[in-house]
GUPA-274240 format. One record per residue (C-alpha): residue in one letter; z, x, y; residue number from 1. Coordinates in Angstrom, 2 decimals. Layout:
N
<pt><r>a</r><z>Z</z><x>X</x><y>Y</y><k>NUM</k></pt>
...
END
This chain:
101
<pt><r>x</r><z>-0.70</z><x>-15.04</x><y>-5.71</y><k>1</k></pt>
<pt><r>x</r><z>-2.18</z><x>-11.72</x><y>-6.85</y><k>2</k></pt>
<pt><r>x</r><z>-2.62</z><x>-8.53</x><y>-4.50</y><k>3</k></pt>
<pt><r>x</r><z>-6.74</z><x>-8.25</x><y>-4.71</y><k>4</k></pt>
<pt><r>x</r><z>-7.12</z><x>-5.00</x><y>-6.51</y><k>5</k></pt>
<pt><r>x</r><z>-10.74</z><x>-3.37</x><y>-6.87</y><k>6</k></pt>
<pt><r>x</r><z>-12.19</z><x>-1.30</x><y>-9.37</y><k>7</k></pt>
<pt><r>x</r><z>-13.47</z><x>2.20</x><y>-8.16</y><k>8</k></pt>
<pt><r>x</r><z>-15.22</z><x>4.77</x><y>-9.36</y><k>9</k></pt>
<pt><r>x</r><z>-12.36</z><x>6.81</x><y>-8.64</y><k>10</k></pt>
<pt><r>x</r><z>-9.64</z><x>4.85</x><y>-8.87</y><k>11</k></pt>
<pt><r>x</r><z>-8.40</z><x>1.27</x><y>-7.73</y><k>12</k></pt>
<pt><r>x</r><z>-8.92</z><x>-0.03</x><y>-4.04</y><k>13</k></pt>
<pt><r>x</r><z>-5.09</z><x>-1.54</x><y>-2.60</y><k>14</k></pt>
<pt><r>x</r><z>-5.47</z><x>-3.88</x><y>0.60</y><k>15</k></pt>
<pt><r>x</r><z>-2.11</z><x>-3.68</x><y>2.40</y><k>16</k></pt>
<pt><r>x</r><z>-1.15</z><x>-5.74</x><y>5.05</y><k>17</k></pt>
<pt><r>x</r><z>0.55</z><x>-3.50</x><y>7.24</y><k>18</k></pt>
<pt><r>x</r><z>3.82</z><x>-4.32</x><y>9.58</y><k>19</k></pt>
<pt><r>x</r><z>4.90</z><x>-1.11</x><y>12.21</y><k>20</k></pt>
<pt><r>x</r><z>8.09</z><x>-1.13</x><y>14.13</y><k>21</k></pt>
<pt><r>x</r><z>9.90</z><x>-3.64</x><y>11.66</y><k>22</k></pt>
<pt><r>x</r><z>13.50</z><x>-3.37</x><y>11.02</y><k>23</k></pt>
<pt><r>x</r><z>13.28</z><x>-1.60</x><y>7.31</y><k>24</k></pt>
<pt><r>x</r><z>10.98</z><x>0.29</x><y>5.58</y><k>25</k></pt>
<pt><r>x</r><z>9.61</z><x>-1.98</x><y>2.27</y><k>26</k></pt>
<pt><r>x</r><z>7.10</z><x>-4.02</x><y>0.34</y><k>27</k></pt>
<pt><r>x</r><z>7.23</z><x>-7.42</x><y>1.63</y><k>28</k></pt>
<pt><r>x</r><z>5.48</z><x>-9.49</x><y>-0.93</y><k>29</k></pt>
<pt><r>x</r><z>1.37</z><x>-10.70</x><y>-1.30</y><k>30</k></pt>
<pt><r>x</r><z>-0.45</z><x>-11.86</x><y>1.78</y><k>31</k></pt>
<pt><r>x</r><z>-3.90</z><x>-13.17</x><y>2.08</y><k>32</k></pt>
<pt><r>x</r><z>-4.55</z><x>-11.01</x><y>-1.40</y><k>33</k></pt>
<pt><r>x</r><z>-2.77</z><x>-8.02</x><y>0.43</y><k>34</k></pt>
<pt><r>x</r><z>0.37</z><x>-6.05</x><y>-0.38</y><k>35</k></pt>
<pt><r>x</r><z>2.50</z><x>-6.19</x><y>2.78</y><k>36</k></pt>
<pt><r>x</r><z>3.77</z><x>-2.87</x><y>3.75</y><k>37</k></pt>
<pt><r>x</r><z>6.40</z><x>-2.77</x><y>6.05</y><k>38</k></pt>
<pt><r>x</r><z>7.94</z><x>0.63</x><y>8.18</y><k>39</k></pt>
<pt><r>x</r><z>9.90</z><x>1.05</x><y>10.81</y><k>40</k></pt>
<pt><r>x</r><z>7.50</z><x>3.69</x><y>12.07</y><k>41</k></pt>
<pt><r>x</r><z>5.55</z><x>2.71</x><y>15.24</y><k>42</k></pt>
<pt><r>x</r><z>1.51</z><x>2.70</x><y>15.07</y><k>43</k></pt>
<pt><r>x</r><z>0.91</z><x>6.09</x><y>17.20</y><k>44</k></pt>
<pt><r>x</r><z>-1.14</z><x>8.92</x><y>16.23</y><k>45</k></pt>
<pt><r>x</r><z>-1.16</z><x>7.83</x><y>12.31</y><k>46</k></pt>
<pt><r>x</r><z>2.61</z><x>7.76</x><y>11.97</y><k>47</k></pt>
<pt><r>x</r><z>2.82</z><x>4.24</x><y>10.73</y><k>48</k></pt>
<pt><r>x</r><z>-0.54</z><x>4.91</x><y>8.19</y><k>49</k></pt>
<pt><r>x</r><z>2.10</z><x>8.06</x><y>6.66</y><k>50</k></pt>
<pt><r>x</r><z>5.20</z><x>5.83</x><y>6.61</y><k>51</k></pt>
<pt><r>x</r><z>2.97</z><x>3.66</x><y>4.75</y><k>52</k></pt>
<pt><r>x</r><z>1.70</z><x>5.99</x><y>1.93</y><k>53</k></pt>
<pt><r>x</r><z>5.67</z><x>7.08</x><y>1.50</y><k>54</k></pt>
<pt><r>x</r><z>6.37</z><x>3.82</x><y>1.12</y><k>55</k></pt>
<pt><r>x</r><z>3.54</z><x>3.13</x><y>-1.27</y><k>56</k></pt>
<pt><r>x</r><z>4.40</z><x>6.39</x><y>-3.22</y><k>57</k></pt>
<pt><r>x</r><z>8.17</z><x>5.58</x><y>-3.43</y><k>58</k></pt>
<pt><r>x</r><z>7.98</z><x>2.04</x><y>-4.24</y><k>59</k></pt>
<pt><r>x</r><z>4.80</z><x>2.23</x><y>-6.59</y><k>60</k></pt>
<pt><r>x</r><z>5.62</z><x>5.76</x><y>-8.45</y><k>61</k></pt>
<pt><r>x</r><z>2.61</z><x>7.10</x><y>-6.97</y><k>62</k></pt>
<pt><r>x</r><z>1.77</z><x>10.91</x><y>-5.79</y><k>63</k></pt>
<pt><r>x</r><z>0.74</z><x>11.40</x><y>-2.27</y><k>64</k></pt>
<pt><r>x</r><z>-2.61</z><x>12.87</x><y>-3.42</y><k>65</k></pt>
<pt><r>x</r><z>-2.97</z><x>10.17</x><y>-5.28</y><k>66</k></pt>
<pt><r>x</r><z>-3.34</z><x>7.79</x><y>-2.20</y><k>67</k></pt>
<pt><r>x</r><z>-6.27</z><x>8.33</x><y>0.57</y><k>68</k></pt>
<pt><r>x</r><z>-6.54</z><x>5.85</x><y>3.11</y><k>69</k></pt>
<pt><r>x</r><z>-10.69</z><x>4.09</x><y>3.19</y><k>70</k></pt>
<pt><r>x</r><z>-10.69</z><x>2.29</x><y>6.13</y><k>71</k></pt>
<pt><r>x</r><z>-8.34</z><x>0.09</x><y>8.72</y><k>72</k></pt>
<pt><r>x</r><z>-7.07</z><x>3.40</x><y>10.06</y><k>73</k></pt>
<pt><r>x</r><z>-6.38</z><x>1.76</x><y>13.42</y><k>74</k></pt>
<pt><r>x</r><z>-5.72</z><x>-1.85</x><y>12.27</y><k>75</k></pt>
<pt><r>x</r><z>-2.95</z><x>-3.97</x><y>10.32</y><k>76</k></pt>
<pt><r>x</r><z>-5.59</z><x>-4.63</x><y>7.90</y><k>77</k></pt>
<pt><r>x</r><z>-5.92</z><x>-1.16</x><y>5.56</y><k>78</k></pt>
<pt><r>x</r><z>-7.86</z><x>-0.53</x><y>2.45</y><k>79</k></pt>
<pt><r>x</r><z>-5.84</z><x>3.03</x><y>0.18</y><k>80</k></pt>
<pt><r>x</r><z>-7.73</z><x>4.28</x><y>-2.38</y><k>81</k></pt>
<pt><r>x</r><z>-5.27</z><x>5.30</x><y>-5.73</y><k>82</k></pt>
<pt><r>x</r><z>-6.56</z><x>7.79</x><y>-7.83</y><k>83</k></pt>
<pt><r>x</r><z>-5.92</z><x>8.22</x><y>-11.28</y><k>84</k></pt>
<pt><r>x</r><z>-4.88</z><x>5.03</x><y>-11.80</y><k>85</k></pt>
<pt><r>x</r><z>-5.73</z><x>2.43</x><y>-14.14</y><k>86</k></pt>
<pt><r>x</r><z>-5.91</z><x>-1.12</x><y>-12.16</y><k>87</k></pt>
<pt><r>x</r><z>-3.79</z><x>-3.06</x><y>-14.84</y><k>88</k></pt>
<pt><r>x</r><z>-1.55</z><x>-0.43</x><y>-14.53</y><k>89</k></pt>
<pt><r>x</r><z>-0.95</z><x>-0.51</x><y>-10.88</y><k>90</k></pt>
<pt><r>x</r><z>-0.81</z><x>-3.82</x><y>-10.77</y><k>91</k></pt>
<pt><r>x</r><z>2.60</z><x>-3.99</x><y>-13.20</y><k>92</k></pt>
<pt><r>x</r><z>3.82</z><x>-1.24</x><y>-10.53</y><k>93</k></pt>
<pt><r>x</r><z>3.25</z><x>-3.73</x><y>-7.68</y><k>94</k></pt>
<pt><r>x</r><z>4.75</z><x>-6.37</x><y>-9.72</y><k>95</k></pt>
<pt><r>x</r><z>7.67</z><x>-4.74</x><y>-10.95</y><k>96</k></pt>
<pt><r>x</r><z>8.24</z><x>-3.21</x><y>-7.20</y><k>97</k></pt>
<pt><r>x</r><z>8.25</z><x>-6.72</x><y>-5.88</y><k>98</k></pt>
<pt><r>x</r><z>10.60</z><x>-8.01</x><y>-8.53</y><k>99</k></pt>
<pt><r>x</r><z>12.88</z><x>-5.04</x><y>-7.54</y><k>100</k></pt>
<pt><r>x</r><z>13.24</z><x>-5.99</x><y>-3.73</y><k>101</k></pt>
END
């Protein structure tokens, strides 16, 4: 299974599946089409949703400004928009990252 990336006029559209409070920050594999994002960060006042982007931007290679979050600000179910990236291209990132863990 594939993480469901989307073309954008800006970019590429990453769904992450995101887990707060687990026991290690990480990438977690593909489900449901979305890259599970793991941090040890509780969800309170957007802590978790910026453990998540340093996560992203560690494991993926990516700039913070690269990464602005569309929508599922309050839910498990998120939707980070990646600039100036190609969507073949992030997709060997996620691939390789996953291969890594």
């Amino acid at each position: 299974m594939k993480v469901q990336l989307q073309p954008h006029a800006q970019g590429v559209i990453l769904p992450v599946r995101a887990q707060p409070g687990a026991k290690r920050n990480g990438l977690r594999g593909i489900q449901a089409g979305m890259l599970k994002v793991c941090v040890t960060q509780v969800a309170e006042k957007g802590k978790a949703n910026q453990a998540i982007i340093d996560v992203l931007c560690d494991r993926l290679g990516l700039q913070k400004s690269q990464l602005t979050l569309l929508s599922g600000a309050t839910t498990p179910h998120k939707r980070f928009l990646v600039q100036t990236c190609e969507l073949p291209q992030l997709a060997q990132r996620i691939e390789q990252a996953l291969a890594e863990r």
